[in-house]
N, CA, C and O of each residue as an XYZ file, in Angstrom:
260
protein
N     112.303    102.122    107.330
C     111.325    101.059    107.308
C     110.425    101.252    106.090
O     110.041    102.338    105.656
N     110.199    100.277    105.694
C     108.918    100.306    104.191
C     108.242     99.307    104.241
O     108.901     98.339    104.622
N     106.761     98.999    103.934
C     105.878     98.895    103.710
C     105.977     97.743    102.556
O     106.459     98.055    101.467
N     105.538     96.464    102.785
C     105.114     95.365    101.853
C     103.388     95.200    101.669
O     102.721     94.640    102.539
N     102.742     95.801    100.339
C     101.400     95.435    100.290
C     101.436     94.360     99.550
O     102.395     94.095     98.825
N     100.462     93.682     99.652
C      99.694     92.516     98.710
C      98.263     92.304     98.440
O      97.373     91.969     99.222
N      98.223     92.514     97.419
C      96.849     92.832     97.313
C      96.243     90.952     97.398
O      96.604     90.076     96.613
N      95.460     90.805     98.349
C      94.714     89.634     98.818
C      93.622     89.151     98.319
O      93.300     87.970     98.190
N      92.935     90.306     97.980
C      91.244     90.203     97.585
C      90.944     90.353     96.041
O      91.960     90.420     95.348
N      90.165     90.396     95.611
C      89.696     91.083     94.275
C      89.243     92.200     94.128
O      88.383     92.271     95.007
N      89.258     93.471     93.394
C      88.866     94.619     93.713
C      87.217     94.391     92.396
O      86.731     95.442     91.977
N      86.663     93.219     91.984
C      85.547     93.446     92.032
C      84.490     93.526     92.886
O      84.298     92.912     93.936
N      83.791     94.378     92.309
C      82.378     94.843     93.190
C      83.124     96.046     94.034
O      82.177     96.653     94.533
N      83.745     96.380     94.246
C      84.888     97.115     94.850
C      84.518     98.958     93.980
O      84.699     99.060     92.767
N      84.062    100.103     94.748
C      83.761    101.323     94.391
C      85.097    101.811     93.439
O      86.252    101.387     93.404
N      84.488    102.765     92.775
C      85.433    102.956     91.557
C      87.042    104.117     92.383
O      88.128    104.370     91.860
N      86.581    104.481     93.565
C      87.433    104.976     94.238
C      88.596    104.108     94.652
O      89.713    104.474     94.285
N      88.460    102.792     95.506
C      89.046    101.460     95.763
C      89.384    100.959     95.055
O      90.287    100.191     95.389
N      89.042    100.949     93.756
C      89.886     99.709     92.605
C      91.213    100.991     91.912
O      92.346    100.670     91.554
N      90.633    102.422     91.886
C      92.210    103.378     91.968
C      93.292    102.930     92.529
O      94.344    102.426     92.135
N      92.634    103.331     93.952
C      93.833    103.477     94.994
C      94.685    102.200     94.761
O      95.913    102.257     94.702
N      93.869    100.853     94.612
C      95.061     99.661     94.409
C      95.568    100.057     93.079
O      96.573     99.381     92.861
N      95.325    100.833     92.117
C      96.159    100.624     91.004
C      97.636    101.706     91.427
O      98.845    101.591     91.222
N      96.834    102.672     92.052
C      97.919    103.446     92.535
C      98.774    103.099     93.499
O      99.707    103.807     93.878
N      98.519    102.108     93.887
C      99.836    101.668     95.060
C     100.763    100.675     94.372
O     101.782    100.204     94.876
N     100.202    100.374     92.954
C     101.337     99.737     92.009
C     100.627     98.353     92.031
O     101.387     97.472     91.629
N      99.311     97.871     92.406
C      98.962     96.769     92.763
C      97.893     96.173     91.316
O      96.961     96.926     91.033
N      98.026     95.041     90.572
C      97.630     94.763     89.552
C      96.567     93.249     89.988
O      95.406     93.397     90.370
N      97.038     92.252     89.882
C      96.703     90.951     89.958
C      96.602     90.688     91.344
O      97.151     91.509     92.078
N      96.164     89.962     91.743
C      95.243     89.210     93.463
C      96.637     88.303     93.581
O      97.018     87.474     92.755
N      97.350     88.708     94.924
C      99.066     88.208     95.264
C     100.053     88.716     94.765
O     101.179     88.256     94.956
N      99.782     89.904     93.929
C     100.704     91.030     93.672
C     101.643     91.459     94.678
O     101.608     90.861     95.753
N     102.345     92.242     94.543
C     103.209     92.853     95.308
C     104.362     93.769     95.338
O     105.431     93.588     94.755
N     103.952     95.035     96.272
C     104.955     95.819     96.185
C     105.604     96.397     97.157
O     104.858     96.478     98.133
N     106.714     96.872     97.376
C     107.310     97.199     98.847
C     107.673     99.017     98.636
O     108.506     99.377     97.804
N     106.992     99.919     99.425
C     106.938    100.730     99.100
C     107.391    101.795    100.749
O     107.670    101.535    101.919
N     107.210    103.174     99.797
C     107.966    103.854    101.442
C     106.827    104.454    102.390
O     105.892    105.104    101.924
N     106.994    104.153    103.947
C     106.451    104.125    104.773
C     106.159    106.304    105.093
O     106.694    107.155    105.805
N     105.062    106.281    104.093
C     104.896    108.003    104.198
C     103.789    107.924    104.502
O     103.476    106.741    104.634
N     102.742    108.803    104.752
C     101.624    109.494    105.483
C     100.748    109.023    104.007
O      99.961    108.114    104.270
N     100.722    109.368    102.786
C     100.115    109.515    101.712
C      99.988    108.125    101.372
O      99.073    107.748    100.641
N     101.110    107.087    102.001
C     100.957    105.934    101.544
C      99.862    105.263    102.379
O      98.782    104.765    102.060
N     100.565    105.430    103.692
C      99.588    104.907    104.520
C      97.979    105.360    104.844
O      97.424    104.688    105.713
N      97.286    106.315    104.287
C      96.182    106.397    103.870
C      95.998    106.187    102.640
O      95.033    106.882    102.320
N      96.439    105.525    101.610
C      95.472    104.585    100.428
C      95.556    103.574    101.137
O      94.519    103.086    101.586
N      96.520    103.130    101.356
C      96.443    101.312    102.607
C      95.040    101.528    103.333
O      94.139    100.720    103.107
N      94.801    102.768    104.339
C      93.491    102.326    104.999
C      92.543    102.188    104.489
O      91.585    101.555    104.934
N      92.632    102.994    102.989
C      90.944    103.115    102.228
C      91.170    101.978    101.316
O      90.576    102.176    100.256
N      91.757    100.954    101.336
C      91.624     99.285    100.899
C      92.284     98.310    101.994
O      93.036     97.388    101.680
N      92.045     98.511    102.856
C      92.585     97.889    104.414
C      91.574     96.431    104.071
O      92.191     95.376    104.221
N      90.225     96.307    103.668
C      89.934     94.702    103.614
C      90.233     94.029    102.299
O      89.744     92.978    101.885
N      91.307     94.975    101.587
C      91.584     94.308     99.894
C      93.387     93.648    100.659
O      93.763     92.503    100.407
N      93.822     94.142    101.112
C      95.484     93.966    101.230
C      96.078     93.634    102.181
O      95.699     93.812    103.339
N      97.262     93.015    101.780
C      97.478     92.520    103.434
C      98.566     93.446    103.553
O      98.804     93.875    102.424
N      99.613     94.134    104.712
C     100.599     94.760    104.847
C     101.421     94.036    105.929
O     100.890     93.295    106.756
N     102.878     94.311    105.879
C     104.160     94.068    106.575
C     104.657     94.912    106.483
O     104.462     95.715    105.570
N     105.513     95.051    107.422
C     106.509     96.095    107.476
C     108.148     95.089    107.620
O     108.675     94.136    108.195
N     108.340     96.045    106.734
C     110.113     95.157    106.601
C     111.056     96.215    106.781
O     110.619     97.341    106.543
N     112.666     96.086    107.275
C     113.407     96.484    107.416
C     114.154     96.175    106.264
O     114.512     95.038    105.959
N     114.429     97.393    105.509
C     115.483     97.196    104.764
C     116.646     97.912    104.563
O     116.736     99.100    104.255
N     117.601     97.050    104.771
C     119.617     97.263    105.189
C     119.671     98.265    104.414
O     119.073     98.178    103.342
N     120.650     99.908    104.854
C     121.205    100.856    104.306
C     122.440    100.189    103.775
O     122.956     99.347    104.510
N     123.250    100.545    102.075
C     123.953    100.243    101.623
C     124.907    101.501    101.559
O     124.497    102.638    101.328
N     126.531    101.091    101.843
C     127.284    102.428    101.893
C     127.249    102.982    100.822
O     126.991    102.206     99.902
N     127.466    104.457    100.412
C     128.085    104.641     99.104
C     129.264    105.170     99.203
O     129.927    105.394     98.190
């Protein structure tokens, strides 16, 4: 399972800690988006911008090799 953020909000006015963490989750422009893996490290930057982003969780299909 992994993790779809979107960053929703604007990270102005936003502490210089909070406008990081969205850069670090790969998040640039307001409706951005990135689908990322559902780990412990991820999911605490998500909570410390929980009113900037929106999240889903998606299933995505294993491919054989």
């Amino acid at each position: 399972m992994k993790l779809k953020v979107t960053l929703t909000r604007s990270t102005i006015g936003s502490t210089q800690g909070q406008i990081a963490t969205v850069k670090g989750l790969g998040l640039r422009k307001v409706r951005s988006s990135r689908v990322l893996e559902n780990t412990p490290a991820v999911r605490g930057m998500v909570k410390k911008v929980m009113h900037l982003v929106d999240v889903e969780e998606i299933e995505v299909e294993q491919t054989e090799v």
